[in-house]
C-alpha positions as CSV (number, residue, x, y, z in Angstrom):
1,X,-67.7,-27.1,8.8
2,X,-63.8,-26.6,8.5
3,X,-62.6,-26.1,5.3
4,X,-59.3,-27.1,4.4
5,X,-57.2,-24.7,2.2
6,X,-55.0,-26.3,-0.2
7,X,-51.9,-24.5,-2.0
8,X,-49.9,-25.3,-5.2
9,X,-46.3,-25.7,-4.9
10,X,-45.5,-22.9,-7.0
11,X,-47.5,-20.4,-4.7
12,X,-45.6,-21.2,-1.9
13,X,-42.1,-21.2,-4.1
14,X,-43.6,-17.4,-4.8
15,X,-44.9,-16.7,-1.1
16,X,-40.9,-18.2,0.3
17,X,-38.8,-16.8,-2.6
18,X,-38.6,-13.2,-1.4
19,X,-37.3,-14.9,2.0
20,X,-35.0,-16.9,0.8
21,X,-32.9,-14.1,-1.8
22,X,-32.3,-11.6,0.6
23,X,-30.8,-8.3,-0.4
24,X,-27.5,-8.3,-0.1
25,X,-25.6,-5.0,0.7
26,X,-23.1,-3.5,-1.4
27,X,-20.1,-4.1,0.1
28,X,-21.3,-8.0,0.0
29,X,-21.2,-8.1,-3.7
30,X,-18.1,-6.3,-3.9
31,X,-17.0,-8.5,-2.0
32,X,-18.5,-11.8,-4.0
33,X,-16.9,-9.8,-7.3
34,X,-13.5,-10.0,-5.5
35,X,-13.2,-13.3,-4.8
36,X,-14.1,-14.5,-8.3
37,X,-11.2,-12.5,-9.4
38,X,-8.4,-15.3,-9.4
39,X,-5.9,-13.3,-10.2
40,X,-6.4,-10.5,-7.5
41,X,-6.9,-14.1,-5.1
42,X,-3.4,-15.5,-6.4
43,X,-2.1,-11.8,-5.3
44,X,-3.4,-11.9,-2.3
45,X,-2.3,-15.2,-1.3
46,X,1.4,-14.6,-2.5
47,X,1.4,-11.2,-0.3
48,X,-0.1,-13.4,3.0
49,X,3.3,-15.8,2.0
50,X,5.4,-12.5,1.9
51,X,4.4,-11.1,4.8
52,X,4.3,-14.2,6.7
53,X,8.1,-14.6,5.4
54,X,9.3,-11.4,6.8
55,X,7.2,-11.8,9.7
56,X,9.1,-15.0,10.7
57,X,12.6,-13.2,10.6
58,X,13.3,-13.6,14.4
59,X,12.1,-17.1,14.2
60,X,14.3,-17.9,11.6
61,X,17.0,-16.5,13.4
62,X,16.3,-18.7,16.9
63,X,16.2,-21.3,15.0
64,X,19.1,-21.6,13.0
65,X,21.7,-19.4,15.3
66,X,22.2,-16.6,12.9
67,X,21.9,-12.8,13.2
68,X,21.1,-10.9,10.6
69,X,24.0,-7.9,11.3
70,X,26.8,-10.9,12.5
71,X,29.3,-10.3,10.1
72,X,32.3,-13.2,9.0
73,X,34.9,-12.2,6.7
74,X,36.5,-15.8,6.7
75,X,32.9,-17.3,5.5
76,X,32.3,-14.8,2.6
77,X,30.4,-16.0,-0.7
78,X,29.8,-19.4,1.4
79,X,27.2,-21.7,-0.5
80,X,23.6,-22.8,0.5
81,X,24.3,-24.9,4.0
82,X,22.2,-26.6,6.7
83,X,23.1,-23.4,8.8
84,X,22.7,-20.6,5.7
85,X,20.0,-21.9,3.3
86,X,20.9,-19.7,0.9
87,X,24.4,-19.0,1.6
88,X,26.0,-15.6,2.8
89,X,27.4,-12.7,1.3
90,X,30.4,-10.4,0.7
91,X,30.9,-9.7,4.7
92,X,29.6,-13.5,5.5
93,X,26.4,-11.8,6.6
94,X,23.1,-14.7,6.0
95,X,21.6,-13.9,3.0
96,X,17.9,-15.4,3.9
97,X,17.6,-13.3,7.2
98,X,19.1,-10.4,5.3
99,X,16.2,-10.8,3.2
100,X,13.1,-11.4,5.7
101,X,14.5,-8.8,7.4
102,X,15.0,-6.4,4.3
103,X,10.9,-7.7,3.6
104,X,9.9,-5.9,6.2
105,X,11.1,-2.3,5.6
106,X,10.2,-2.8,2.2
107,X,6.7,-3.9,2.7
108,X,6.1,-1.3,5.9
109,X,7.3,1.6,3.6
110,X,4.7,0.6,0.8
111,X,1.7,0.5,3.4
112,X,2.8,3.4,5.8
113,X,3.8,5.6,2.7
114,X,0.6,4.8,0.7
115,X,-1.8,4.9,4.0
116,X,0.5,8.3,4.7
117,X,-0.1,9.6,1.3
118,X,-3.8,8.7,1.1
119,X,-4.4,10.8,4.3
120,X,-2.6,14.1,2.7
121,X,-4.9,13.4,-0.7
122,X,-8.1,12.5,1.6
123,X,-8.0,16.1,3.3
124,X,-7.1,17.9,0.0
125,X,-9.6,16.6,-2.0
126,X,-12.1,16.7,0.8
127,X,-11.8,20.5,1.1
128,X,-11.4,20.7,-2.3
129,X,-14.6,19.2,-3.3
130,X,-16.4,20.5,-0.3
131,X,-15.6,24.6,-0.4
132,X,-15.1,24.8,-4.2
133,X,-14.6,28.1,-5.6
134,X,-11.0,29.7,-5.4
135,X,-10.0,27.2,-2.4
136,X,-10.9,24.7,-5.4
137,X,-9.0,26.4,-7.9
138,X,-5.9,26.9,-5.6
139,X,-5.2,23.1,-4.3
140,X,-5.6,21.9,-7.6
141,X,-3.1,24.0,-9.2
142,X,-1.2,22.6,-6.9
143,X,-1.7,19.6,-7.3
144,X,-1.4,19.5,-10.9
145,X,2.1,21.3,-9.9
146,X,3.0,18.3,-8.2
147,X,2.2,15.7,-10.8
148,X,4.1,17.8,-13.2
149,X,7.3,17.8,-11.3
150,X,9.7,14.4,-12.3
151,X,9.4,12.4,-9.5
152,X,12.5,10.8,-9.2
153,X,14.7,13.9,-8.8
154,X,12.9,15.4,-6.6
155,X,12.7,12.3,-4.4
156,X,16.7,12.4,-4.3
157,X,16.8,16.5,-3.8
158,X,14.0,15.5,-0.8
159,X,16.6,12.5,0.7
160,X,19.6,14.8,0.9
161,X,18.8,16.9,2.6
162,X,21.1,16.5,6.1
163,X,18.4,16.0,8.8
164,X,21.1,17.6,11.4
165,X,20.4,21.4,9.5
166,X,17.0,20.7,10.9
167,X,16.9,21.0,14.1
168,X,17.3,17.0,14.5
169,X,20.0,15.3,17.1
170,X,22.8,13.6,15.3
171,X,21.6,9.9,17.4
172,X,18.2,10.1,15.8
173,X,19.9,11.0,12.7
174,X,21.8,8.0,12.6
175,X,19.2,5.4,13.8
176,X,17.5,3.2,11.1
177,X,14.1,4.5,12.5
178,X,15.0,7.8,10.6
179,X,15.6,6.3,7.1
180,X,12.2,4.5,7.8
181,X,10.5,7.8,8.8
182,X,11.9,10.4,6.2
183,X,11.4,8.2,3.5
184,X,7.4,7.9,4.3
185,X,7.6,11.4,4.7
186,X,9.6,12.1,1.5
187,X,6.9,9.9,-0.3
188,X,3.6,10.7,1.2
189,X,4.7,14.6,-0.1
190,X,4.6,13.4,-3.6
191,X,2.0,10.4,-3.9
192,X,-1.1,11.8,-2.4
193,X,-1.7,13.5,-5.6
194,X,-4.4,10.5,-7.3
195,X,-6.1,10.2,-4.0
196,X,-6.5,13.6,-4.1
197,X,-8.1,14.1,-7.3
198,X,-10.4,11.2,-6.9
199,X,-11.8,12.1,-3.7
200,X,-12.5,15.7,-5.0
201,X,-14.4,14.3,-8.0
202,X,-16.3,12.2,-5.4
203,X,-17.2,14.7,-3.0
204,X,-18.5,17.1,-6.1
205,X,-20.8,14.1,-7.3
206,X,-21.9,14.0,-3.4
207,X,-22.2,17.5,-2.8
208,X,-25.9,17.4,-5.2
209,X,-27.0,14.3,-3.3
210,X,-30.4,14.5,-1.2
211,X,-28.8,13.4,2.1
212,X,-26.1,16.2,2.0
213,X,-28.3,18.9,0.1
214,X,-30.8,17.8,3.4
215,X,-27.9,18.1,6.2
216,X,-27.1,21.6,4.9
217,X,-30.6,22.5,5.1
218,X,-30.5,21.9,8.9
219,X,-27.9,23.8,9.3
220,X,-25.0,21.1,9.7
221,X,-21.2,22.2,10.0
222,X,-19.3,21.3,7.5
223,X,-17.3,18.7,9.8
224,X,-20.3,17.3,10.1
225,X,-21.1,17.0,6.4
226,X,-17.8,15.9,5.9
227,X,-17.1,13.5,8.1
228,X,-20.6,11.9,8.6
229,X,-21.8,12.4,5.0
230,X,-19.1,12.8,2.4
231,X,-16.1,10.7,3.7
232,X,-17.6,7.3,4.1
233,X,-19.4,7.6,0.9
234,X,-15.5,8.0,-0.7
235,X,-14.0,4.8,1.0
236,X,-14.3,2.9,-2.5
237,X,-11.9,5.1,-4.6
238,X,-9.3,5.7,-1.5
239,X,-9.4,1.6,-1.0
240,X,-8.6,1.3,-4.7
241,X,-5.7,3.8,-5.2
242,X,-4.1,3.1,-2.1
243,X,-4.1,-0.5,-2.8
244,X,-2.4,0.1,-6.3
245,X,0.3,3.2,-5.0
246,X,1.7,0.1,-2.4
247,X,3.3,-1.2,-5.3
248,X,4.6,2.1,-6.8
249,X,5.9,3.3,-3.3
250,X,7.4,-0.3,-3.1
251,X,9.3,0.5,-6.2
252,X,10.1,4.1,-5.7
253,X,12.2,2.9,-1.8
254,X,14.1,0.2,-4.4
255,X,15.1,2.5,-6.1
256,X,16.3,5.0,-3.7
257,X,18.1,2.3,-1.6
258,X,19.6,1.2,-4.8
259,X,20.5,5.1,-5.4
260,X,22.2,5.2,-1.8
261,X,19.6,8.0,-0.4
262,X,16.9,5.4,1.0
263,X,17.4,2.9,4.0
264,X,21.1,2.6,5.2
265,X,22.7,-0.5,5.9
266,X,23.5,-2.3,7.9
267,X,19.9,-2.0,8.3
268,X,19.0,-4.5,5.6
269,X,15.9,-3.6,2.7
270,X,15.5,-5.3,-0.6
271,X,16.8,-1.8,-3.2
272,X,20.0,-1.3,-0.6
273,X,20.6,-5.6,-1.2
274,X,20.6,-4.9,-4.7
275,X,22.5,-1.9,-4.4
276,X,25.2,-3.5,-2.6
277,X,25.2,-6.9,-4.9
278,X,25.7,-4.6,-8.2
279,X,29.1,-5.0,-8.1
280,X,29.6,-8.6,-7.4
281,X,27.2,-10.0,-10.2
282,X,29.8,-11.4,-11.9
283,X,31.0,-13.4,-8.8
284,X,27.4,-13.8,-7.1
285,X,25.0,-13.3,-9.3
286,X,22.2,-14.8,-6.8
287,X,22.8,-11.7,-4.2
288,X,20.7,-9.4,-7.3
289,X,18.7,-12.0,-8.2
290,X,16.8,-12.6,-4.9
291,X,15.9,-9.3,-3.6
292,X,15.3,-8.3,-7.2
293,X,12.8,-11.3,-7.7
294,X,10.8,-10.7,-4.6
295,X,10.2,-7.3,-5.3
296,X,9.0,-8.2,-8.6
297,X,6.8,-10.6,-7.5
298,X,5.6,-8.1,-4.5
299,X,4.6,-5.4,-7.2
300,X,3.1,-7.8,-9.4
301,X,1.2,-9.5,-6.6
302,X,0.2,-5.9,-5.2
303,X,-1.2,-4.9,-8.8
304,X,-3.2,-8.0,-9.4
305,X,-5.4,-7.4,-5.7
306,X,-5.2,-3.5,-7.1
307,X,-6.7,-4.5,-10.1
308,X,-8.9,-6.8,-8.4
309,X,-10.6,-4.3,-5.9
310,X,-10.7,-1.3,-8.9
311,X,-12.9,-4.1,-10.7
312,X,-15.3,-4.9,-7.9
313,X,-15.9,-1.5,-6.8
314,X,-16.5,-0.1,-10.4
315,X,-19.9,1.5,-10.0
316,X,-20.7,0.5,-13.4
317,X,-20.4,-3.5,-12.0
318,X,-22.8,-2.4,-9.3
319,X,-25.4,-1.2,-11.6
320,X,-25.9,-4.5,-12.9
């Protein structure tokens, strides 16, 4: 005789609930945390529209019959027009291609000098944390060194120096890809130093972990440990300061340009627009105004998704 086996609702809730909530990993969450951030969102979304701007440069160009170097002294100061939607400027130069252009170097500085610096800080703290002891003690006097030192003088010292002296030919010198190099170069030298410090606190909580204390045991290089074991387990902190150092580098290229010692026109960034419009404010006042207002809002913007990721990947989020 069969027997038929009944079962309550709520048992089979029970028996289907473990199915249905799966375990989600951590970067899901992070993830999850981010996007209820609306603020790190509106960032975001204004720095898609910012680099989508200075993306479309050439397009801009096509389209309207302009180039962003074609000078016309007998069109200077003209006023927004169907051809220059925001007018031209003391050599009759567009202003609006001057600007999508000027997006890009400023925006490709930021992430190559911050990816640059985070690198240099990456390896320092890495050995730092890793070999302790007096190879410890030595890169973090050093780095504390470099924190110490003011920032902005040194970066004008670093971007006078005459390229030539060094060993470089006079046409490299004087090609805009130079400007763009030495000033990554001249700020991944001084910015690596928080990336540096937070990776080495990292790799000192790591070192007492089971799975590294384990992979010593069996006689693992430290290569090994340190790329296979330690580094991936750092990714949060790195993400986080190298998100909020875009801004800072952002800043730090202004304000050489504006200074004279960062890019060189003609080739065209936001600080060397504002350097050049500082002396016709009173006449055109909007030649400041808009390269000064879109690297405010690129900092601000920048900051917001900073603050955004440095709130999803806090640990003390995760615990919860």
């Amino acid at each position: 005789m069969s027997q038929t086996i009944q079962t309550s609702p709520v048992a089979v809730a029970a028996t289907l609930a473990p199915i249905a909530d799966k375990p989600q990993s951590v970067w899901q969450l992070r993830w999850r945390r981010l996007l209820r951030n609306r603020a790190a969102m509106l960032g975001a979304a204004v720095l898609i529209l910012l680099t989508l701007f200075a993306a479309g440069a050439p397009v801009y160009e096509k389209l309207m019959g302009v180039d962003v170097n074609d000078t016309d002294l007998l069109n200077r100061f003209a006023p927004p027009s169907a051809q220059h939607l925001l007018g031209t400027d003391d050599a009759g130069r567009d202003v609006l291609a001057r600007l999508m252009y000027g997006g890009r170097i400023s925006l490709l500085v930021g992430l190559f000098g911050a990816v640059s610096a985070a690198m240099v800080g990456t390896l320092i703290g890495l050995i730092a944390g890793y070999y302790r002891g007096r190879t410890e003690s030595i890169l973090m006097r050093i780095t504390d060194g470099v924190i110490s030192l003011p920032i902005l003088p040194l970066l004008i010292v670093f971007a006078a120096i005459d390229l030539q002296k060094l060993g470089f030919s006079e046409e490299f010198v004087r090609s805009s890809a130079a400007n763009f190099y030495r000033i990554v170069f001249i700020i991944a030298l001084v910015e690596w130093t928080t990336v540096a410090r937070l990776v080495r606190a990292s790799t000192l909580s790591l070192m007492t972990r089971e799975f590294v204390l384990a992979a010593r045991t069996q006689g693992a290089s430290a290569r090994h440990i340190l790329t296979v074991h330690i580094l991936p387990n750092t990714t949060s902190p790195i993400i986080v300061a190298l998100s909020l150092a875009v801004g800072q580098i952002i800043l730090l290229e202004s304000t050489l340009s504006f200074l004279g010692l960062g890019i060189q026109p003609p080739t065209p960034s936001w600080g060397n627009m504002l350097n050049n419009a500082q002396e016709l404010i009173a006449r055109a006042p909007e030649l400041a105004f808009y390269p000064g207002f879109l690297i405010f809002i690129t900092v601000i913007a920048v900051n917001f998704v900073g603050d955004g990721l440095q709130d999803a990947f806090d640990p003390r989020a995760e615990a919860h």
